[in-house]
TIDOMI-354052 format. One line per 10 residues: number of its first residue (from 0); for each residue x, y, z of N, C-alpha, C. Coordinates in steps of 0.02 Angstrom, whole numbers, plus 50000, padded with zeros to 5 digits. Last residue first. Example, Ala and Ser with C-alpha at 12.3 -4.5 7.8 and 13.67 -1.06 7.14 Angstrom:
<rs>
1	50642/49888/50354/50684/49947/50357/50645/50002/50394; 50660/49716/50390/50615/49775/50390/50660/49835/50390
</rs>
This chain:
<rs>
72	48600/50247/50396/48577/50211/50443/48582/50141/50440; 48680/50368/50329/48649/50310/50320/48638/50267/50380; 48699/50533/50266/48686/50487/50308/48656/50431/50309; 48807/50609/50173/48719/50595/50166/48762/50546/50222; 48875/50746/50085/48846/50717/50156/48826/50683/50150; 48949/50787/49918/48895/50767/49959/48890/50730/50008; 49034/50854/49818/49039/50788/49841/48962/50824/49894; 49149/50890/49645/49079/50907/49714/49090/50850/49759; 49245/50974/49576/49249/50886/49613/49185/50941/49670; 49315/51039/49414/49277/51021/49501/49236/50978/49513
62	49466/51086/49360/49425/51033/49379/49404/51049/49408; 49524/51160/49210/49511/51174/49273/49467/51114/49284; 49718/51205/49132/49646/51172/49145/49606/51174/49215; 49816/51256/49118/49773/51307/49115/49691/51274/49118; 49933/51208/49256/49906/51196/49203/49840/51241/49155; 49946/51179/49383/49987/51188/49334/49993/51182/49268; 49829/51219/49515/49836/51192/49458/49909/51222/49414; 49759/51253/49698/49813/51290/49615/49824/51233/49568; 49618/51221/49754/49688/51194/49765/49719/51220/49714; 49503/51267/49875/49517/51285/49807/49600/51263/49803
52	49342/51231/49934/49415/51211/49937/49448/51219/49869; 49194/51259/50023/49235/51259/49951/49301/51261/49963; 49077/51190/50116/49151/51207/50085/49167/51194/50042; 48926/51261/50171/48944/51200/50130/49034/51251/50106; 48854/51336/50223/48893/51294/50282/48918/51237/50230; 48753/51430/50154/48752/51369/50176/48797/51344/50214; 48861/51537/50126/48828/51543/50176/48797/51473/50203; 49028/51416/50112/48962/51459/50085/48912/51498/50133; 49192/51424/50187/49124/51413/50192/49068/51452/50153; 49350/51406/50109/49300/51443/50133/49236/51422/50134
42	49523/51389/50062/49466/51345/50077/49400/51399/50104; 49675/51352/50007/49617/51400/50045/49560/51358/50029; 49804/51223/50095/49747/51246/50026/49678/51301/50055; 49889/51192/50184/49913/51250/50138/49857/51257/50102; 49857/51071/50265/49888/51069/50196/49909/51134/50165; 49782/51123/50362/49833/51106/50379/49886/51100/50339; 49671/51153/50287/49713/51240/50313/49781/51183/50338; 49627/51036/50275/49623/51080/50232/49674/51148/50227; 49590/50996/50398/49632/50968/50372/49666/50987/50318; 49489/51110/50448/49563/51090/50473/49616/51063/50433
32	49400/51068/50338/49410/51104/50360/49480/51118/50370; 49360/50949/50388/49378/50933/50342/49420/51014/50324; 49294/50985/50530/49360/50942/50528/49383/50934/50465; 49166/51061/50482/49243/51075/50510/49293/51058/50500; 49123/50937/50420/49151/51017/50392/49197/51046/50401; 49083/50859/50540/49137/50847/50496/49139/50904/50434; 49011/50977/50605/49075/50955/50647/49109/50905/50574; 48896/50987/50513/48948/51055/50547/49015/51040/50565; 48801/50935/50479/48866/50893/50439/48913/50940/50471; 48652/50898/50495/48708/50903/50547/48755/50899/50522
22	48594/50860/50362/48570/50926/50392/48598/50944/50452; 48599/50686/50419/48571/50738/50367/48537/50810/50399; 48739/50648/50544/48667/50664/50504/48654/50718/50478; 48870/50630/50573/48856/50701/50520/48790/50658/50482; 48989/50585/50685/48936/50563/50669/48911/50649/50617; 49144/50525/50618/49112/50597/50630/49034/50579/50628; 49208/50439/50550/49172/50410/50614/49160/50461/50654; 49216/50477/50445/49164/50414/50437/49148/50406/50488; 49341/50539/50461/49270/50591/50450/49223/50556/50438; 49428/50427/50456/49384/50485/50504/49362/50532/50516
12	49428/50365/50346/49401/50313/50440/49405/50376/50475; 49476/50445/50270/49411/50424/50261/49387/50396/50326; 49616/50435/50315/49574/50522/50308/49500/50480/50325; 49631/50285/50284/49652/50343/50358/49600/50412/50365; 49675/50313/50151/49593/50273/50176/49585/50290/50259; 49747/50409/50106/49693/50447/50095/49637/50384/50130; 49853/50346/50176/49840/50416/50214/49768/50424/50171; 49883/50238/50099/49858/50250/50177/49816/50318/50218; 49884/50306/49970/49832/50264/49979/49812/50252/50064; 50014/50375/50008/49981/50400/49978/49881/50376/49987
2	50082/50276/50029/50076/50303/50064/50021/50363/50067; 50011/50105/49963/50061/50170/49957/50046/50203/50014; 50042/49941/50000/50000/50000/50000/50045/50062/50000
</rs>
């Protein structure tokens, strides 16, 4: 396993074990958040409470990557 691959299934086991029912997602926001400013990448909240994370490119191309909360029971 790369290191690369540890660290991103690591990331996932914990903001998975952020409880973030539908329409509670504040505290893993946050924490995604953190992790975010920890890396160097700006980042900012909508009025919604939804984050945008903006990373520089080397290149004149542009990507965006949505993603979505949802809770499962």
């Amino acid at each position: 396993m790369t290191n690369y691959t540890k660290y991103i299934l690591d990331f996932a086991k914990e903001i998975l074990s952020i409880p973030s029912p539908s329409g509670y997602t504040k505290e893993v926001i946050n924490h995604i958040q953190l992790k975010t400013n920890e890396l160097g990448y700006s980042n900012y909240k909508t009025k919604k409470e939804n984050l945008i994370i903006e990373i520089p490119g080397t290149t004149d191309k542009v990507l965006g990557l949505s993603g979505h909360l949802l809770y499962l029971n």
